[in-house]
C-alpha positions as CSV (number, residue, x, y, z in Angstrom):
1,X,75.6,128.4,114.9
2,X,77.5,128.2,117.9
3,X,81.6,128.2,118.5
4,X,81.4,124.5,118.9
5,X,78.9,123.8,116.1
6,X,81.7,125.7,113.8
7,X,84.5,123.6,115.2
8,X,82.9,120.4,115.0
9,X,82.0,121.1,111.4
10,X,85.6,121.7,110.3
11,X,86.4,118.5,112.0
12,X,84.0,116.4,110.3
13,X,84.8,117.8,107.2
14,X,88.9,117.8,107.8
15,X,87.9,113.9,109.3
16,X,86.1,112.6,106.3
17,X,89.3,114.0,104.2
18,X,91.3,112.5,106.5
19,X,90.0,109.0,106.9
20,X,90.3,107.8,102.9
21,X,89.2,104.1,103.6
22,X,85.5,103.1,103.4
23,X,83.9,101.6,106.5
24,X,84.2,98.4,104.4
25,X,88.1,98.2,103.7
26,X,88.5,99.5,107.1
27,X,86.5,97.0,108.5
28,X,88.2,93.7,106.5
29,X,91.8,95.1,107.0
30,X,91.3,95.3,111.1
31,X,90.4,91.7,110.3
32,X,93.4,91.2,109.3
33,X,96.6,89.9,110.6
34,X,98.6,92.7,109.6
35,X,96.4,95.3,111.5
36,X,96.7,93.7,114.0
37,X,100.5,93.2,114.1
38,X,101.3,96.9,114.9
39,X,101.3,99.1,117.3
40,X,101.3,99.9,120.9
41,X,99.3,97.2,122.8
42,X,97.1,98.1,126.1
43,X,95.0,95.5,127.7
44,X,95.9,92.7,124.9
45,X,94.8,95.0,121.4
46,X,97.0,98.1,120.4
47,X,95.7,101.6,120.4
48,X,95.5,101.7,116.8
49,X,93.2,98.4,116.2
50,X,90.7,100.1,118.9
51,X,90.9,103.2,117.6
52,X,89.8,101.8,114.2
53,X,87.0,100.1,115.4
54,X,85.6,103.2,117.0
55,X,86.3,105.1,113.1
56,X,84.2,102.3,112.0
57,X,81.2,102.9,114.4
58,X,81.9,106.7,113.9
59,X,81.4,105.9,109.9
60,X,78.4,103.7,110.1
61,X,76.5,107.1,111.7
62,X,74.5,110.2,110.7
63,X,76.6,113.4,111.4
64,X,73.6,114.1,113.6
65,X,73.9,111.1,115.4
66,X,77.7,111.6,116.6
67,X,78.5,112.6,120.1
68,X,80.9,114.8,122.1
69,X,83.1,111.8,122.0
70,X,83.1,110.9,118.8
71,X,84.3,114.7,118.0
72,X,87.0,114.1,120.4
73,X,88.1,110.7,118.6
74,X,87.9,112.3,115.1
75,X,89.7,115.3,116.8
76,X,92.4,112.6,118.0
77,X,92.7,110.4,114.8
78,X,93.3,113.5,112.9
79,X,96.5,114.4,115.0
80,X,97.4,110.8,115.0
81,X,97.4,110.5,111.2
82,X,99.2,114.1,111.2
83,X,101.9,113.3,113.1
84,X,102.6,110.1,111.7
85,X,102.5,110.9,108.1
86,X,104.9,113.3,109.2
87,X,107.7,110.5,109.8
88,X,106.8,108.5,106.2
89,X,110.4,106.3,106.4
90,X,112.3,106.7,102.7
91,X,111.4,103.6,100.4
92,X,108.6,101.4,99.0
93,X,106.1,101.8,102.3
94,X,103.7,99.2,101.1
95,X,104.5,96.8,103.6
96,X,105.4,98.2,106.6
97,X,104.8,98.8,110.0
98,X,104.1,102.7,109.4
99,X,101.7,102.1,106.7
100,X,99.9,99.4,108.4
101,X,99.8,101.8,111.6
102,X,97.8,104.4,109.8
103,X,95.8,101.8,108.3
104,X,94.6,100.7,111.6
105,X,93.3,104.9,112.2
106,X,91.8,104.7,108.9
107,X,94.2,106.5,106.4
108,X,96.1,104.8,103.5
109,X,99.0,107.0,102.6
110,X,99.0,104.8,99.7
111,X,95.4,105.8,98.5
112,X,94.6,108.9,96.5
Protein backbone atom coordinates (compact mmCIF):
# COMPACT_ATOMS: atom_id res chain seq x y z
CA UNK A 1 0.00 0.00 0.00
CA UNK A 2 1.30 3.13 -1.15
CA UNK A 3 1.79 6.73 0.92
CA UNK A 4 -1.44 7.91 -0.68
CA UNK A 5 -3.43 4.61 -0.32
CA UNK A 6 -2.50 5.09 3.64
CA UNK A 7 -3.58 8.70 3.67
CA UNK A 8 -6.70 8.31 1.80
CA UNK A 9 -7.64 5.54 4.20
CA UNK A 10 -7.30 7.63 7.33
CA UNK A 11 -9.48 10.15 5.61
CA UNK A 12 -12.26 7.92 4.72
CA UNK A 13 -12.21 6.57 7.99
CA UNK A 14 -11.73 10.21 9.91
CA UNK A 15 -14.62 11.35 7.06
CA UNK A 16 -17.19 8.70 7.84
CA UNK A 17 -16.70 9.74 11.67
CA UNK A 18 -16.87 13.02 10.77
CA UNK A 19 -19.94 13.18 8.56
CA UNK A 20 -22.73 11.79 11.31
CA UNK A 21 -25.82 12.41 9.02
CA UNK A 22 -27.03 9.65 6.65
CA UNK A 23 -27.19 10.43 2.92
CA UNK A 24 -30.93 10.53 3.68
CA UNK A 25 -31.17 13.33 6.48
CA UNK A 26 -28.54 15.02 4.56
CA UNK A 27 -30.32 14.88 1.63
CA UNK A 28 -34.04 16.23 3.05
CA UNK A 29 -32.40 18.94 5.30
CA UNK A 30 -30.47 20.62 2.02
CA UNK A 31 -34.08 20.52 0.87
CA UNK A 32 -34.80 22.60 3.25
CA UNK A 33 -35.21 26.25 3.82
CA UNK A 34 -32.95 26.44 6.69
CA UNK A 35 -29.93 24.84 4.73
CA UNK A 36 -30.29 26.90 2.55
CA UNK A 37 -30.44 30.15 4.62
CA UNK A 38 -26.73 30.08 5.63
CA UNK A 39 -23.75 30.66 4.52
CA UNK A 40 -21.47 32.22 2.10
CA UNK A 41 -23.24 32.46 -1.37
CA UNK A 42 -21.08 32.13 -4.87
CA UNK A 43 -22.92 32.09 -8.01
CA UNK A 44 -26.54 32.21 -6.32
CA UNK A 45 -26.12 28.82 -3.72
CA UNK A 46 -23.62 29.15 -0.63
CA UNK A 47 -20.46 27.03 -0.37
CA UNK A 48 -21.93 24.96 2.24
CA UNK A 49 -25.32 23.81 0.31
CA UNK A 50 -22.81 22.63 -2.66
CA UNK A 51 -20.54 21.24 -0.59
CA UNK A 52 -23.33 19.01 0.74
CA UNK A 53 -24.56 17.98 -2.30
CA UNK A 54 -21.17 16.67 -3.35
CA UNK A 55 -21.09 14.68 0.48
CA UNK A 56 -24.15 13.26 -0.75
CA UNK A 57 -22.77 11.89 -4.18
CA UNK A 58 -19.55 11.05 -2.11
CA UNK A 59 -22.06 8.84 0.25
CA UNK A 60 -24.11 7.22 -2.34
CA UNK A 61 -20.47 5.49 -3.65
CA UNK A 62 -18.22 2.45 -3.12
CA UNK A 63 -14.97 3.51 -1.41
CA UNK A 64 -13.53 1.99 -4.57
CA UNK A 65 -15.47 4.14 -6.65
CA UNK A 66 -14.22 7.62 -5.19
CA UNK A 67 -11.77 9.82 -6.99
CA UNK A 68 -8.86 12.08 -6.30
CA UNK A 69 -11.42 14.69 -5.93
CA UNK A 70 -13.60 13.32 -3.82
CA UNK A 71 -10.44 12.65 -1.34
CA UNK A 72 -9.75 16.31 -1.66
CA UNK A 73 -13.57 17.28 -0.78
CA UNK A 74 -13.62 14.76 2.24
CA UNK A 75 -10.05 16.23 2.94
CA UNK A 76 -11.79 19.86 2.87
CA UNK A 77 -15.13 19.03 4.70
CA UNK A 78 -13.13 17.62 7.49
CA UNK A 79 -11.21 21.03 8.09
CA UNK A 80 -14.38 22.85 7.50
CA UNK A 81 -16.34 20.94 10.26
CA UNK A 82 -12.92 21.27 12.47
CA UNK A 83 -12.69 24.71 12.33
CA UNK A 84 -16.13 25.54 12.83
CA UNK A 85 -16.88 23.34 15.70
CA UNK A 86 -14.15 25.05 17.01
CA UNK A 87 -16.27 28.44 17.35
CA UNK A 88 -19.69 26.50 18.96
CA UNK A 89 -21.31 30.20 20.23
CA UNK A 90 -22.40 29.60 24.29
CA UNK A 91 -26.21 28.68 24.46
CA UNK A 92 -28.99 26.30 23.12
CA UNK A 93 -27.34 25.90 19.31
CA UNK A 94 -30.43 24.15 18.00
CA UNK A 95 -31.44 26.83 15.84
CA UNK A 96 -28.82 28.67 14.56
CA UNK A 97 -26.88 29.82 11.91
CA UNK A 98 -23.64 27.73 13.11
CA UNK A 99 -25.50 24.58 13.49
CA UNK A 100 -27.37 24.83 10.32
CA UNK A 101 -23.82 25.67 8.63
CA UNK A 102 -22.32 22.40 9.62
CA UNK A 103 -25.48 20.80 8.79
CA UNK A 104 -25.15 21.82 5.22
CA UNK A 105 -21.20 19.89 5.31
CA UNK A 106 -22.89 16.99 6.80
CA UNK A 107 -22.13 17.12 10.62
CA UNK A 108 -24.79 17.65 13.47
CA UNK A 109 -23.04 18.83 16.53
CA UNK A 110 -26.24 17.97 17.95
CA UNK A 111 -26.08 14.18 17.04
CA UNK A 112 -24.20 11.58 18.92
Amino acid sequence: MSDKDDDNADIWTDFTHSVNLTPTSLEKWLSTDESRSVGQKAGGEAIGHRSGRHILSILEKKKSELTEADYEHMRTVLGYIKRHSAQRPSGDVSDTPWRYSLMNWGHDPLKR
